[in-house]
C-alpha positions in Angstrom: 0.1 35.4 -26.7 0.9 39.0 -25.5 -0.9 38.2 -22.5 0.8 34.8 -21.7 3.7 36.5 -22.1 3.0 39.4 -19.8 1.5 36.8 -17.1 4.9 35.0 -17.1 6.8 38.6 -16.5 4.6 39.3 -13.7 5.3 35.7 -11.9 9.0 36.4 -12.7 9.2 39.8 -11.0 6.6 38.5 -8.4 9.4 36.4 -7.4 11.9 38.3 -7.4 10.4 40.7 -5.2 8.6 38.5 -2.8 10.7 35.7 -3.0 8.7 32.2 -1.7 9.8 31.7 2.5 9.6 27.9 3.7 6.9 28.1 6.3 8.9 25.2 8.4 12.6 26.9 8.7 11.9 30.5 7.3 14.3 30.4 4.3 13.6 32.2 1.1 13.8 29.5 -1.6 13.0 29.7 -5.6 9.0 28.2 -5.6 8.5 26.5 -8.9 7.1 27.9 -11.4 4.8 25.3 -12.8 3.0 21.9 -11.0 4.8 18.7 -11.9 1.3 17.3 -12.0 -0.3 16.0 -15.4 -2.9 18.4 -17.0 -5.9 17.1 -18.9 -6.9 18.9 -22.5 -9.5 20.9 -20.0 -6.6 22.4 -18.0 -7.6 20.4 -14.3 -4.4 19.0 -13.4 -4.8 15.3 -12.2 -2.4 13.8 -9.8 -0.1 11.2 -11.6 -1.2 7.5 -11.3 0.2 4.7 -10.0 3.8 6.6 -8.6 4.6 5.7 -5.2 3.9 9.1 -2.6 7.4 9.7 -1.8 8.1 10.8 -5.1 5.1 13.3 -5.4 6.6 15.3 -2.2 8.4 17.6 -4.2 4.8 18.4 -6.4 2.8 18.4 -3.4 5.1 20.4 -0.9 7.4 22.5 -3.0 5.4 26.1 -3.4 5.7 26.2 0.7 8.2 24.3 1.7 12.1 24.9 0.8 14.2 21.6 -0.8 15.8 20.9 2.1 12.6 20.5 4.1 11.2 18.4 1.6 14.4 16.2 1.2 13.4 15.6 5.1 10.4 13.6 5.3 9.8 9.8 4.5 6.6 8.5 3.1 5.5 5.4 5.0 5.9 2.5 2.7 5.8 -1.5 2.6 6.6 -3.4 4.3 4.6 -2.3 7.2 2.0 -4.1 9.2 -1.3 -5.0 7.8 -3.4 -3.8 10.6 -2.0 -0.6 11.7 0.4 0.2 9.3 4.0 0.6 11.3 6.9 0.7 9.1 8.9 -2.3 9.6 12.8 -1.4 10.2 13.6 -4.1 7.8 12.7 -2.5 3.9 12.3 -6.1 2.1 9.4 -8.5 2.4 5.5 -8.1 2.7 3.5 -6.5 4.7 2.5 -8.5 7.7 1.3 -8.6 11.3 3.2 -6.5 13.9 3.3 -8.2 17.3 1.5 -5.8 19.0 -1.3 -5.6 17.3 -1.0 -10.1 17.7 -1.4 -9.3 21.1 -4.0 -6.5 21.1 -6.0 -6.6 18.3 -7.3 -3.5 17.3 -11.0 -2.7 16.9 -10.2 -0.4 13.7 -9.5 -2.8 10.3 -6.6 -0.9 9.3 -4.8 2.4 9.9 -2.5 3.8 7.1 -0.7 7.2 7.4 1.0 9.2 4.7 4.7 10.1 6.2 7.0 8.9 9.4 6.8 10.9 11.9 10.5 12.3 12.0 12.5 15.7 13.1 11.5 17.5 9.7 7.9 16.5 9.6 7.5 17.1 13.8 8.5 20.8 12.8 6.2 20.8 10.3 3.0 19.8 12.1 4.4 22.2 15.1 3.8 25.0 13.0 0.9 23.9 11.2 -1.5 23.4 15.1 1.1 25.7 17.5 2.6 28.5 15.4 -0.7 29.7 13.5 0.6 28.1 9.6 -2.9 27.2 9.2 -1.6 27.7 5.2 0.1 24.9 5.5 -3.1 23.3 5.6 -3.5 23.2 2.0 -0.3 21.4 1.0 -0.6 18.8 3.6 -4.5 18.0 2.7 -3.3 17.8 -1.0 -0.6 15.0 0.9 -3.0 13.4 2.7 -5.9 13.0 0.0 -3.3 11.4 -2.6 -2.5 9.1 0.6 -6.0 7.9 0.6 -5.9 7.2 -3.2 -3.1 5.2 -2.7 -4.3 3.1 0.1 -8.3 2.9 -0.2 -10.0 1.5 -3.5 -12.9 3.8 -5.0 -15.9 3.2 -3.3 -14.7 1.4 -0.4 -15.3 4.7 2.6 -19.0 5.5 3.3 -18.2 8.5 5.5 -15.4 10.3 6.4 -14.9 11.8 10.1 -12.8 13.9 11.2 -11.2 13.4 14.9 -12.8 16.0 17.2 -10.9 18.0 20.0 -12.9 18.9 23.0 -15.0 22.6 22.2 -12.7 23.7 25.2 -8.7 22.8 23.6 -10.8 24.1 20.3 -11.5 27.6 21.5 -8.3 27.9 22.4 -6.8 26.8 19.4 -9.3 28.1 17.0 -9.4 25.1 14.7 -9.7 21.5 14.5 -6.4 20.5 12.4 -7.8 16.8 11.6 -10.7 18.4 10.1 -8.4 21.5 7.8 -7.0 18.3 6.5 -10.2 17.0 5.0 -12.3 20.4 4.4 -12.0 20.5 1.0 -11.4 17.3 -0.4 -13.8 17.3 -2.9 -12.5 20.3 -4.1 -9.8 18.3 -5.4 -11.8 15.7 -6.8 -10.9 16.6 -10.5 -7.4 15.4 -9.7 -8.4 12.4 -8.9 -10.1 10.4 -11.8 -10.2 7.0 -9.8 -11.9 8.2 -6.8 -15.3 9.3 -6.0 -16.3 12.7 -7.1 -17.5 13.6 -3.8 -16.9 12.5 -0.5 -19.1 12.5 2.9 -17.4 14.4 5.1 -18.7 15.0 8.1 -17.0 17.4 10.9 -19.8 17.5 13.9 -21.0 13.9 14.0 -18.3 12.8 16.1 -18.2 14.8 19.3 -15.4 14.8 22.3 -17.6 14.7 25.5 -14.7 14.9 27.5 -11.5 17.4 28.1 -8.6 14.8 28.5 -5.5 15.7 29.3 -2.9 15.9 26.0 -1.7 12.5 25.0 1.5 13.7 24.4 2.4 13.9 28.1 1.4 10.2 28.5 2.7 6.5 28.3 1.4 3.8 26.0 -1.1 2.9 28.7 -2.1 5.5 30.3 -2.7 7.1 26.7 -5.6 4.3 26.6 -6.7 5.0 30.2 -7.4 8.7 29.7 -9.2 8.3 26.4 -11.3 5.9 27.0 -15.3 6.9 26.6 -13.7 10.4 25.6 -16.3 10.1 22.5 -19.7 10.2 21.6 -21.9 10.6 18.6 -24.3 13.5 18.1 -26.4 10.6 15.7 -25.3 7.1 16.0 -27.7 6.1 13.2 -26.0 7.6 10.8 -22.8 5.5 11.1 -25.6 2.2 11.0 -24.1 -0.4 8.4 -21.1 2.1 7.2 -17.6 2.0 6.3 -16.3 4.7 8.2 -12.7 6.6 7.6 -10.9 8.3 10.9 -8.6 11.4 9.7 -6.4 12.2 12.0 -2.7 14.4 12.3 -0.3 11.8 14.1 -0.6 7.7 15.2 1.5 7.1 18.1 0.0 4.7 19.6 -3.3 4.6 18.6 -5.5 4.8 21.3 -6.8 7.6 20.4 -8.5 6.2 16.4 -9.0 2.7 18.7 -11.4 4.1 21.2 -13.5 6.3 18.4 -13.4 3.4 16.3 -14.6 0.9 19.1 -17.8 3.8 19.5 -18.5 3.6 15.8 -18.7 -0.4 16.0 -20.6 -0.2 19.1 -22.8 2.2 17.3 -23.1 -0.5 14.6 -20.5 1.0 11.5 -19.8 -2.0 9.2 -16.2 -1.1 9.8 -13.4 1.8 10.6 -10.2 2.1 9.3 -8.1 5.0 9.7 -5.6 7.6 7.9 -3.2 10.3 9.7 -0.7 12.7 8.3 2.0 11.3 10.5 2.6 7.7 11.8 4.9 7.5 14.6 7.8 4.5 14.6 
């Protein structure tokens, strides 16, 4: 009890000294003292079931991100297209077909992503791959992992890849950011009851042969131009007959996820879906 009660002292004047700093806008902001997330008689805590992601922002993003940060992103929710998950404007009805992907049908089965990609969440990723927040890391695969239990049934991915930047933009940044997101996702596993316990990840199978220039800079169709055979596979048996899952940090467009994921068919994968951090509207 005496030491409980010491440990809780310490975390107060912790605070107090080195008061918690929003690693988006650089406030100082109160962190929260304990995880909103439900803890098992073992002590793993296990994220809450069935509650829809927007309301887990605050427990997922709170010990690095300040309130008003967090009070400025927008989980993507129905109804959105089945295919390749745009948010419709309208927020009643199902989820149906958007009419671009009527008139270009995708070669990935579905892409999902876990927030809109808006002013708050733009800042966010900025500083995460531009400004060196690699800590931000954490947090966001945390996001993105309770995104895939939310959107993919257990059992349903055989193999996870990671979307590869060319060894030359890697250098220069010193890290791939799609695959921080999914590095240590079965370290989490304990949170997550209803999902495999461990989870093929696999961060050199998919390869960038060539050095593209940035998306970004690009229209809709040239995006598609300068990406296309961008990709290879360092051993295209080992997608043979497998659901494969694309993780990536933002869906624009989605050429990008629909030129790996035409590779992985052509290299006979049963299927590809894909899941980003950010899904652009």
């Amino acid at each position: 009890m005496l030491t409980g009660l010491l440990h809780r002292q310490y975390k107060i004047l912790h605070r107090i000294v080195f008061p918690a700093k929003c690693l988006v806008c650089d406030r100082f902001f109160q962190a929260p003292d304990v995880d909103a997330a439900v803890v098992d008689d073992g002590g793993c805590q296990k994220v809450p079931a069935l509650l829809s992601l927007q309301s887990q922002l605050d427990r997922l993003l709170s010990s690095c991100l300040c309130q008003g940060c967090i009070r400025g992103l927008v989980a993507v929710e129905s109804p959105i297209c089945d295919c390749c998950g745009l948010p419709f404007k309208s927020r009643s009805g199902a989820d149906h077909r958007c009419s671009d992907c009527i008139s270009e049908p995708k070669n990935f089965r579905i892409a999902r992503a876990a927030l809109i990609y808006e002013q708050i969440l733009t800042r966010i990723i900025h500083s995460f791959k531009y400004r060196g927040k690699v800590q931000l890391a954490k947090p966001l695969a945390e996001l993105l992992r309770t995104a895939f239990g939310l959107f993919w049934e257990k059992d349903r991915i055989d193999i996870i890849l990671p979307v590869p930047l060319h060894l030359k933009r890697f250098r220069k940044r010193g890290f791939n950011q799609a695959y921080l997101l999914v590095r240590n996702w079965n370290t989490l596993a304990g949170q997550y009851p209803d999902q495999p316990a461990e989870l093929q990840i696999e961060r050199n199978l998919l390869v960038r042969t060539v050095a593209t220039a940035p998306q970004s800079a690009l229209g809709r169709a040239q995006r598609a131009v300068n990406i296309k055979n961008a990709f290879d596979l360092n051993d295209r048996d080992r997608v043979k007959d497998k659901s494969v899952l694309l993780i990536d940090d933002v869906y624009t467009t989605g050429a990008t996820v629909n030129e790996c994921a035409r590779l992985l068919l052509d290299c006979g994968a049963r299927c590809v879906d894909v899941l980003t951090l950010a899904r652009a509207v």
